[in-house]
N, C-alpha and C positions, 0 to 999 in steps of 0.2 A: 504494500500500500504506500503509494506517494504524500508526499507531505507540501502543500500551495501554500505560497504568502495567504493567501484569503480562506484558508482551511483554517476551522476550527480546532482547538486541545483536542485528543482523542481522550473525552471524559470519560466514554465507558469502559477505556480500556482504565485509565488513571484507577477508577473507581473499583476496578474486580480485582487489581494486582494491589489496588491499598487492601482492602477488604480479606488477599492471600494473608498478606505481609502482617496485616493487624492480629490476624488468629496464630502467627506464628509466634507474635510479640507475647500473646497475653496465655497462652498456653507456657512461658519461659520459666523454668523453675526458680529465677530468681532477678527480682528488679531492684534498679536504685532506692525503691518506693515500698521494699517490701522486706528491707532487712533488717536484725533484730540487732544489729550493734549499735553501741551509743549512738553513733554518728549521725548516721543514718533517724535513727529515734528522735533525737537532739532538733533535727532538720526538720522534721514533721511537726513536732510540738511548735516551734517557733515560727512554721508556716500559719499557725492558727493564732498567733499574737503580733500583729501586725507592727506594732511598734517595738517589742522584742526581738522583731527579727531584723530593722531597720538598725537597731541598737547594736543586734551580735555583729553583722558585717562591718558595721564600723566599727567597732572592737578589735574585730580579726586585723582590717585593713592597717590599725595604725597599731599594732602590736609592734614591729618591729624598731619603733620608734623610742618605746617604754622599756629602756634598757637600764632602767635602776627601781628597787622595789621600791620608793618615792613616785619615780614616772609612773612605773603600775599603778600603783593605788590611784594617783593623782586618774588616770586612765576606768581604772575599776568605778570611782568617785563618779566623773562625769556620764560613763554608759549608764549606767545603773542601780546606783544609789538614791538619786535625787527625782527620779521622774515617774509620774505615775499611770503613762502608755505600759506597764511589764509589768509581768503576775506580780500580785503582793509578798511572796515567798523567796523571789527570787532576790527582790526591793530590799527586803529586810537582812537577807544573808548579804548582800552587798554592804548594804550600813554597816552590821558587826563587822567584817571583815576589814572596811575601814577603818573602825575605831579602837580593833584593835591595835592598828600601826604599821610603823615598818618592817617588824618583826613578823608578824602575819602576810604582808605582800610579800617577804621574801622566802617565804615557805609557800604561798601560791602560786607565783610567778609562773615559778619550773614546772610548776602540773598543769598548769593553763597549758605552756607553748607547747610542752608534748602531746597534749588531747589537739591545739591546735595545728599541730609537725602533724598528728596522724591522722585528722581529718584532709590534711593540704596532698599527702602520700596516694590517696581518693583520684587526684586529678594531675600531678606531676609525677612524673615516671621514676626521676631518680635526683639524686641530688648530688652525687659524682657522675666523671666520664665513664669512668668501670661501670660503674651500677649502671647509667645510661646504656648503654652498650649492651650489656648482659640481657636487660630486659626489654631491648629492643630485636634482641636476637631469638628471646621467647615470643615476641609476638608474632615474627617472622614465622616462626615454626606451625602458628595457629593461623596462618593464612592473613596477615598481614603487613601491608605496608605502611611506612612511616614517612612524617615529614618530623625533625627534630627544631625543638625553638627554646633557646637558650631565655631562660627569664631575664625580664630585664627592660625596662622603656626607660624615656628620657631622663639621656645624659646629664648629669650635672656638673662635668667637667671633660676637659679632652685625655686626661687622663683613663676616667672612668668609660668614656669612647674608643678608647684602645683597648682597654682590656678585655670590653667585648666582643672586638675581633680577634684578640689572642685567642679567648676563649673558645671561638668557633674553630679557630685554624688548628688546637687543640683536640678537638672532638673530632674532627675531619681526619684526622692522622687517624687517630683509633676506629673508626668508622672504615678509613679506606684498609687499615689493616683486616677489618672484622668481614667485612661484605667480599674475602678471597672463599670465606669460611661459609657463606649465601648461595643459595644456589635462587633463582628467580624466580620468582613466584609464577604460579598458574603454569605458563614453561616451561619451568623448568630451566629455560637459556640466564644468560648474561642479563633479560633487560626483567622485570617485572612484567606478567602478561605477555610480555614479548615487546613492549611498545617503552617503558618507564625505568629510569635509573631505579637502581636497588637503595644509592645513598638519594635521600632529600632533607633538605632543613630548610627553617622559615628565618626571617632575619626582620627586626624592626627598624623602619629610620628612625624614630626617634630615641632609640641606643646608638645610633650613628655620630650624634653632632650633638653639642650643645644647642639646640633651639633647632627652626629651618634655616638648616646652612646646606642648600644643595651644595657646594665643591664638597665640603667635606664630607656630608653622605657618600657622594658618588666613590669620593677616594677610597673609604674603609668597605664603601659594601663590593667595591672591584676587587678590593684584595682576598674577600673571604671568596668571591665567586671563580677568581683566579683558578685557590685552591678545588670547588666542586668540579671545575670542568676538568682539571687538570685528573681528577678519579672519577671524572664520567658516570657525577651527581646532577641533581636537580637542585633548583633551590628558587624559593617564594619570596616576595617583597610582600610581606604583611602591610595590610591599611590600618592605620588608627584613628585620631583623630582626625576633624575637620581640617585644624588647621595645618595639617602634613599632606590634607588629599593632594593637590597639585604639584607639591613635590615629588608624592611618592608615584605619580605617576610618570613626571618628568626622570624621574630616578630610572625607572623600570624601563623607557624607551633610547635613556642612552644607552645604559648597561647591555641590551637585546641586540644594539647595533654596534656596539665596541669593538674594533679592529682584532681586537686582544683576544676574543673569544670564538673568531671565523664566524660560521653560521647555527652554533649550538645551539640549541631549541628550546632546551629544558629549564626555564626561565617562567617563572609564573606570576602574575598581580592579584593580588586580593583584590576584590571589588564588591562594595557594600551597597544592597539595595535599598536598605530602607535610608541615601540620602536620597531626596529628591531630584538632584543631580545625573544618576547615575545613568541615566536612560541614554542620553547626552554627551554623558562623558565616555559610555562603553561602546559607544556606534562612533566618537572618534577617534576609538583607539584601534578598532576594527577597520574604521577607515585609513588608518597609518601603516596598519602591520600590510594591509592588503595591498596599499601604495609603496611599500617598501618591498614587498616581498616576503615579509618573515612572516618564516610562522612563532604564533605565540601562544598561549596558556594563561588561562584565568580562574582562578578559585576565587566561586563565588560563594559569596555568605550574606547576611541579612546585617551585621552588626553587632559589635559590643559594648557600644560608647553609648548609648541613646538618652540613658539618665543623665548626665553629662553635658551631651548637646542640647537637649531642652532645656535642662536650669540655665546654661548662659545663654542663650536666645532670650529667653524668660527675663532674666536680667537685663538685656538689654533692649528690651519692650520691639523684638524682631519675632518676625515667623519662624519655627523651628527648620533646622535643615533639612531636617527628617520628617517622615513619614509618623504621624501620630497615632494613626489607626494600625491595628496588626494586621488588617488583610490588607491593607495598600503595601505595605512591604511586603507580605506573601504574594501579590498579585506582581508587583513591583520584580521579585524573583521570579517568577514564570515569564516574565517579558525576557527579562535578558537573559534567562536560559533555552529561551528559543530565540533569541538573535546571536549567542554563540552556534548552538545548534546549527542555523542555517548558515553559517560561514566555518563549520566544521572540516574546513580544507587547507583552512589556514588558523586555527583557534580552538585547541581544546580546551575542553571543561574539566573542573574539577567540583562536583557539586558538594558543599562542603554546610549539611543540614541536619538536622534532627528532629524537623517535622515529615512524615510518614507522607502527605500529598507532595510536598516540594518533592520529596525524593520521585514518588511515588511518576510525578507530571515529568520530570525529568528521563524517568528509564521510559516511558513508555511513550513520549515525544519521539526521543532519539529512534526507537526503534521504528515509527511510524515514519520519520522521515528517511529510514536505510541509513543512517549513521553509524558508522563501523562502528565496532566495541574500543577499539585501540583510541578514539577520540575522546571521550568521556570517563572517567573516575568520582567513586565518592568517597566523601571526607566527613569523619566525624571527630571529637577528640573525645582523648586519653581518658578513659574515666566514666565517662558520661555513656546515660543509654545503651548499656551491653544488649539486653533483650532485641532492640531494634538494628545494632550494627551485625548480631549474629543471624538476625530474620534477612539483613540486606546481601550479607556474605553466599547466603544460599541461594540469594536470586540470582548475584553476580559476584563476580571474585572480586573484583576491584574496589577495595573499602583500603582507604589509606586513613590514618587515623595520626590525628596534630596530637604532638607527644612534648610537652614542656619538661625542661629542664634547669636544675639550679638549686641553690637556696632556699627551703623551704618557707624561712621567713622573709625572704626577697619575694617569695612568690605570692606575698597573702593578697597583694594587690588581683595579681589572677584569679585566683584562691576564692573571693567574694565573689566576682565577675561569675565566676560557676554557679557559686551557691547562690546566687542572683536567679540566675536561668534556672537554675533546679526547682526555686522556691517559687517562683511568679503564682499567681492565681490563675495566669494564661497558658503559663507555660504549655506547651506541647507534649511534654514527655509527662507531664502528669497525667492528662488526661490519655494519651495512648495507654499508660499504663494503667488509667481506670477503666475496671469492667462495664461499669454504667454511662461510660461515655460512649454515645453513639457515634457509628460508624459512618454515618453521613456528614455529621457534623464535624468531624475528624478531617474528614473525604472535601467539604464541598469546596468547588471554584473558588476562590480569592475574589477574581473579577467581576463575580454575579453575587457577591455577600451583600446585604443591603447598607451597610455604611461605605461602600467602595464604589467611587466615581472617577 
């Protein structure tokens, strides 16, 4: 079956292969959503107190800052002693704990950060290169592939910008050692599938440089990608915030065209739908690569900043950059994965989601339009959603999965951002994992929901 610009989504197929995928999920002998450790517990109880759970992630977020049991308490003081959004029980052991002293935070501290070190373990893979490595070589063996992404966003010095490249060009050694010891997925050959490097990492510009300083991006993320091609890797330009989109886009098309690297392919850009922007900005990047010749690679995602961009929009009495409703960026996603789709001769995808239609509009677009397999990949991370990445694994091999690394309490900033998306009220991976969510409602069009225009 052919696939027209003026053809509709193929919804009934979208709808029967969500509908497979949903009974594979919910038959799963074990969910994020449905385990009996603290953590897990902890996460559920605080989804049901709205201002408790607003509390614990800032908590978490600024642990690393409360590096004397004075900052702690000083810390413990402000979350949760003094407010009366959080259970009464919780309020009151917080007071005593404070009024105990310094002698009491310095006996809490250490059992906070370990409960917090092994809720963060949940979603960072390792916190050495050994352990990185080790447990990327177990995932391999369960039929997955990896993208590696060192923790770590904006620099606050050029010191602290180098080390992040040391650190990459560190991992890459033990990585190019490790991947002689790989044999390639699906293939069994040299590449993954047959089509994708065995090594891939993600790389942030705003660990690049002090501020937006495109030369200095350019200079540190050439040296690290030197190194991937040089052991015939891949490697991602993460998007973050607003204010990086235009450089990291200017970033990602010198680097693709760099003298230094011939015509290596395996080059890929984040792109987030729910800016408003992106429709725009990905039909001109499409138009550049197509005007140049190259081919390029896009992992798309919907975004992780969005709390973020609305309070400073907000603050500054502007319209948000973003998409405020969650079907316009789900709808928003289904546009530009059918305008990679149809330029799939020069732009592969890497659909990089964790709602069951996104994915779901994706596999059965591509295959409507005869889109080779070796085009398209999905991406989920580290941690998140086993039930749904092992429903997807069975549809199709190709699930790479975004694997941070680092500092555990370097990472609490990640760390939230997760238990954000884990916790929402909207969240998707809740209700897939609820039985009484129905399946239509899971299932339906973005495009045709009644708040999307």
């Amino acid at each position: 079956m052919g696939f027209s610009d003026d053809m509709a989504m193929p919804d009934d197929r979208i709808l029967a292969r969500g509908r497979d995928m949903l009974g594979l999920i919910r038959t799963a002998s074990r969910s994020a959503f449905t385990s009996v450790q603290w953590r897990d517990w902890l996460l559920n109880w605080a989804m049901g107190h709205e201002g408790l759970k607003r509390r614990m992630f800032s908590f978490i977020a600024s642990l690393p800052g409360a590096d004397t049991p004075r900052g702690f308490g000083a810390l413990v003081k402000e979350h949760f002693a003094g407010s009366d959004d959080i259970p009464w029980l919780l309020r009151s052991a917080a007071r005593a704990a404070c009024l105990a002293g310094p002698s009491a935070m310095r006996l809490l501290r250490p059992v906070v950060l370990r409960r917090a070190e092994e809720m963060a373990r949940r979603f960072i893979l390792g916190s050495t290169a050994s352990g990185a490595v080790a447990n990327l070589t177990r995932l391999r063996r369960r039929g997955y592939a990896f993208t590696l992404d060192v923790l770590g966003e904006s620099a606050r010095s050029d010191a602290q910008a180098d080390s992040y490249v040391r650190e990459y060009l560190r991992l890459l050694d033990r990585l190019g050692a490790a991947q002689e010891r790989w044999e390639g997925l699906g293939s069994g050959g040299e590449l993954d599938w047959g089509s994708a490097p065995r090594i891939n990492i993600s790389i942030k510009p705003s660990a690049l440089a002090v501020g937006v300083d495109p030369e200095a991006m350019f200079e540190r993320a050439g040296r690290i990608y030197e190194k991937v091609v040089e052991l015939g890797g891949g490697m991602c330009v993460d998007m973050e915030s607003l204010a990086f989109k235009d450089a990291t886009y200017e970033l990602y098309r010198r680097l693709r065209i760099d003298s230094r690297f011939g015509d290596w392919e395996h080059l890929t850009l984040a792109v987030q739908t729910y800016l408003r922007d992106t429709d725009a900005d990905l039909s001109g990047l499409l138009d550049w690569a197509r005007s140049r010749g190259a081919r390029i690679s896009v992992r798309l995602v919907k975004g992780a900043y969005w709390d973020s961009q609305v309070a400073a929009s907000q603050a500054r009495g502007e319209t948000p950059p973003v998409y405020t409703v969650k079907s316009h960026t789900d709808a928003a996603f289904e546009r530009a994965a059918v305008a990679i789709l149809r330029n799939s001769d020069i732009c592969r995808l890497a659909c990089a989601s964790h709602n069951i239609r996104s994915v779901c509009a994706v596999l059965e677009t591509a295959r409507a339009m005869g889109v080779d397999d070796s085009r398209y990949e999905f991406q989920m991370l580290y941690g998140m959603a086993r039930p749904l990445r092992a429903a997807l694994r069975k549809t199709t091999d190709r699930v790479r999965l975004y694997c941070p690394c680092g500092d555990m309490l370097t990472g609490m900033a990640y760390l939230v951002r997760r238990l954000q998306e884990n916790s929402s009220n909207e969240s998707i991976l809740r209700q897939e994992f609820d039985p009484s969510a129905a399946p239509a409602k899971l299932l339906a069009n973005p495009a045709t929901a009644p708040t999307a225009h």
